[in-house]
C-alpha positions in Angstrom: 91.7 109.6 111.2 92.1 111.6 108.2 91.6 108.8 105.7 88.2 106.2 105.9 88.2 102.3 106.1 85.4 101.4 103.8 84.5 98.8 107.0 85.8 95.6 104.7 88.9 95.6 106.4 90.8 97.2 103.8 91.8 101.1 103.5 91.3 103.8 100.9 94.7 102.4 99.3 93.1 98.4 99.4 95.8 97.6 102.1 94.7 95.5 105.4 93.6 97.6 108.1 92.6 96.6 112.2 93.2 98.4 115.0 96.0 97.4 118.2 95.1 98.6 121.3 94.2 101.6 121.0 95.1 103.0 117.3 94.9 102.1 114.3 96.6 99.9 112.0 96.6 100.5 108.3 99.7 99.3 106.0 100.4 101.4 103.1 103.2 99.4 102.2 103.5 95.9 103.3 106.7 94.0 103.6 105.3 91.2 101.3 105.5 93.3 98.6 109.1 94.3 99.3 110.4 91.3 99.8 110.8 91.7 103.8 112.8 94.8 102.8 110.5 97.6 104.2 106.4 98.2 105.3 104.8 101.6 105.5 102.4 101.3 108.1 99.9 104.5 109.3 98.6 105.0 113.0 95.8 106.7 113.1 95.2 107.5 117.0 92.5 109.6 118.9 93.8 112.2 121.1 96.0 111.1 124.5 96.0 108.0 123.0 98.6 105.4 124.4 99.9 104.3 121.1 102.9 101.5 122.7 105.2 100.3 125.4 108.2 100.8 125.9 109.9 98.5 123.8 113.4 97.6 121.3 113.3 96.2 118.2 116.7 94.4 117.3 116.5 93.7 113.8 114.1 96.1 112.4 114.8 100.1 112.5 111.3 102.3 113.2 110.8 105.7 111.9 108.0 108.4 113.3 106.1 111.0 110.7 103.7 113.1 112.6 100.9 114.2 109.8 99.1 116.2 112.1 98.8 117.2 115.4 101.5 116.3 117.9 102.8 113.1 119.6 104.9 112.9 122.9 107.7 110.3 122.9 109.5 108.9 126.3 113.1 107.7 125.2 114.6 106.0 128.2 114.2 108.1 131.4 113.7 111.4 128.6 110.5 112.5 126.5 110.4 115.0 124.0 107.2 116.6 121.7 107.1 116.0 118.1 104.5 118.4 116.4 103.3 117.7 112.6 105.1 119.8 109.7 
């Protein structure tokens, strides 16, 4: 995690912040404030961490930044490495 919760529930940027399973949660950018449009939401994660299912979204497009380190992604029966930078 390369930015601290100050342990009220809010991060550095006074967003809400929690945790899913286990990674983080920390929005950066909520949808409220964009009118539904768009969030910004940061995952921190410890190391060969399981960070979600398998799963679709149908009305909502997701896009992956790797800040640092690397993250493996399975895409149907295919995977492939995504390394920060």
């Amino acid at each position: 995690m390369s930015r601290a919760d100050n342990g009220a529930g809010t991060g550095t940027y006074g967003r809400e912040s929690g945790s899913l399973g286990s990674i983080g949660v920390r929005f950066m950018i909520a949808g409220k404030d964009t009118g539904e449009h768009v969030s910004l939401v940061e995952h921190p994660m410890p190391a060969r961490a399981l960070a979600a299912p398998m799963h679709r979204h149908s009305r909502e497009d997701e896009y992956s930044f790797v800040l640092e380190g690397r993250v493996e992604r399975a895409a149907g029966r295919r995977g492939d490495l995504r390394r920060s930078g």
